[in-house]
C-alpha positions in Angstrom: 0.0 0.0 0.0 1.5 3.1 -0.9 1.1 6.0 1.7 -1.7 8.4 -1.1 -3.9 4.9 -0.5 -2.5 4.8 3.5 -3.9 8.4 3.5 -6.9 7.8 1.9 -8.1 5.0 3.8 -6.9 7.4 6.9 -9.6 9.4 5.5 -12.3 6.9 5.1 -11.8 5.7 8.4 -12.3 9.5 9.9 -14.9 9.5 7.7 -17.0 7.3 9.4 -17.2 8.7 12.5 -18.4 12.3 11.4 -21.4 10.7 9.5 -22.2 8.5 12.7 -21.9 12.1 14.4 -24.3 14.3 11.9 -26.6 11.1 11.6 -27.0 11.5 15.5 -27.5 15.7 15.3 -30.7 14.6 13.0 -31.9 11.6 15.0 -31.8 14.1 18.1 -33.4 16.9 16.2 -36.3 14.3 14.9 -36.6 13.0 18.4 -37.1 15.5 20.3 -39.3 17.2 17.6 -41.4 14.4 17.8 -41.8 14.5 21.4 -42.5 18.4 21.2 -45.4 17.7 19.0 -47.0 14.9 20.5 -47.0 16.5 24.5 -48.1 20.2 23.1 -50.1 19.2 19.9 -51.6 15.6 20.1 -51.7 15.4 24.3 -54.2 17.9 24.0 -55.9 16.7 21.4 -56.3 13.1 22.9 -57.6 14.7 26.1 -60.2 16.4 24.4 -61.2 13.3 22.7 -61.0 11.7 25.4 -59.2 8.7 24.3 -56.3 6.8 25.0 -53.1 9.1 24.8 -50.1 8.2 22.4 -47.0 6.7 24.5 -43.9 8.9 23.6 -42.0 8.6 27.0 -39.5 6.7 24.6 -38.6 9.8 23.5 -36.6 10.6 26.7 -34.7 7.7 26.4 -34.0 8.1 22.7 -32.5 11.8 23.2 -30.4 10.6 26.6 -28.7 7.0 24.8 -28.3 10.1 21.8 -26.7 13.0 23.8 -24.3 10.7 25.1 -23.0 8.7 21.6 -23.2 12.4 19.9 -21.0 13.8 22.6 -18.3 11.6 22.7 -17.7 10.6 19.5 -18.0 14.3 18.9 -15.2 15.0 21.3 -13.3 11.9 19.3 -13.8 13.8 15.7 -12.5 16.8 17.8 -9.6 15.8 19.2 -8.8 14.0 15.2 -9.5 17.5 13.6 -7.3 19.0 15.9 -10.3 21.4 17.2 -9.8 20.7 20.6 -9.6 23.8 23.1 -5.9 24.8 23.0 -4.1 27.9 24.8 -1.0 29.2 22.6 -0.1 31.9 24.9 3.5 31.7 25.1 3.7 28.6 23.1 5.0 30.8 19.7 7.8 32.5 21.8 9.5 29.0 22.6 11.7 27.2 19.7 10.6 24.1 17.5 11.9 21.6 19.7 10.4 22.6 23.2 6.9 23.7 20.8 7.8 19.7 19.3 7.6 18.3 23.0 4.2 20.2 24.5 2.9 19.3 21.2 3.4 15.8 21.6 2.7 16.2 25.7 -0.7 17.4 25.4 -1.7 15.3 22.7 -0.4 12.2 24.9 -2.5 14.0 27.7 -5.5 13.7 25.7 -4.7 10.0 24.9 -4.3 8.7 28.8 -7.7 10.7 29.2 -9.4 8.9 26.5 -8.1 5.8 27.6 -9.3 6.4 31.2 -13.0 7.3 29.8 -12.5 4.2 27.7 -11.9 1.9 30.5 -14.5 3.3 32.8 -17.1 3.0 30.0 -16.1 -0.4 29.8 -16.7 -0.8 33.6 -19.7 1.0 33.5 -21.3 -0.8 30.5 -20.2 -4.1 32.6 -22.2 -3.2 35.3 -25.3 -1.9 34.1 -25.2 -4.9 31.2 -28.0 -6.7 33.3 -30.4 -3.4 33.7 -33.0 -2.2 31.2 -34.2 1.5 30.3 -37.8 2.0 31.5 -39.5 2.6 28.4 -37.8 0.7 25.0 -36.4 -2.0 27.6 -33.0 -2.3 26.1 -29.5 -3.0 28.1 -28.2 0.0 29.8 -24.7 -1.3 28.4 -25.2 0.8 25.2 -25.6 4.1 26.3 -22.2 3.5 28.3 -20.7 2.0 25.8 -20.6 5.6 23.9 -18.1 6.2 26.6 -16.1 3.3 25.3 -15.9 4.1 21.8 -15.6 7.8 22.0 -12.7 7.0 24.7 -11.0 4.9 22.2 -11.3 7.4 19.2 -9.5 9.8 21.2 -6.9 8.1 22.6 -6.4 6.7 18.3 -6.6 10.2 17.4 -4.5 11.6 19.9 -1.7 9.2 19.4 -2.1 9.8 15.8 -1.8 13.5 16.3 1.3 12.8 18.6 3.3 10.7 16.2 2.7 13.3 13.3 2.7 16.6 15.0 3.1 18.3 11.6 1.0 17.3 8.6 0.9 19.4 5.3 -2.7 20.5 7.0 -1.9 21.7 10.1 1.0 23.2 12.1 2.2 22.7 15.3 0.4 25.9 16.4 -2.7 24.9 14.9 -5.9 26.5 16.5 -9.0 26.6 14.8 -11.2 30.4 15.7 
């Protein structure tokens, strides 16, 4: 494999994670649309009708197991676009080298913290394997195993960033306004 395909399946790999991420924006949206509608417009409407009411307590659970996949794979496409917060206050007065080492330093930061949200997703998804959410009934295990993935992403994506402080796209001063 020559490193144009290497880079292109680098890409199609990212790639994968931001459409998982904008797919979630529009489940959320929908969702909690949905559950907008049917408390202010068809609650009402039931009640004057007087019949049975339409169950959308789902809704809740949909947004919540949402929420927490959208914001930790979002933090994962973050920390691989190199958007993450960073503070370059002094950081340009210092030469290459010691720029080189926080460089790689923070972005090995950001990997032992992924890894740590990683393993305690794990743990977490362990020990709530055996409950079930009130309303669609399914294992607690998937909305903390968002922790998992998004843990891992970061800690691939800050590695990544670490061994190649300096692509053709960004700089080592690289902060996106």
């Amino acid at each position: 494999m020559t490193a144009r395909n290497g880079a292109r399946v680098a890409r199609a790999i990212l790639a994968i994670p931001k459409i998982l991420t904008g797919g979630l924006v529009l489940l959320a949206i929908g969702t909690m649309l949905y559950g907008v509608f049917m408390r202010y417009v068809m609650l009402p409407i039931t009640d004057w009708l007087d019949v049975d009411p339409i169950n959308f307590y789902w809704v809740e659970e949909v947004g919540e197991t949402t929420l927490a996949w959208l914001t930790l794979v979002g933090a994962a496409v973050g920390v691989a676009e190199r958007s993450h917060f960073t503070l370059t206050f002094l950081v340009h007065r210092f030469p290459p080298s010691v720029r080189h080492a926080i460089h790689v330093g923070n972005n090995l930061l950001i990997a032992a913290f992924g890894g740590l949200v990683a393993w305690l997703g794990v743990k977490l998804a362990i020990m709530n394997s055996m409950l079930t959410s009130p309303a669609l009934e399914f294992s607690l295990a998937w909305l903390y195993a968002a922790a998992t993935v998004g843990g891992i992403l970061m800690a691939l994506y800050a590695l990544r960033a670490a061994c190649n402080p300096a692509g053709p796209e960004h700089s080592l001063s690289d902060v996106r306004e």
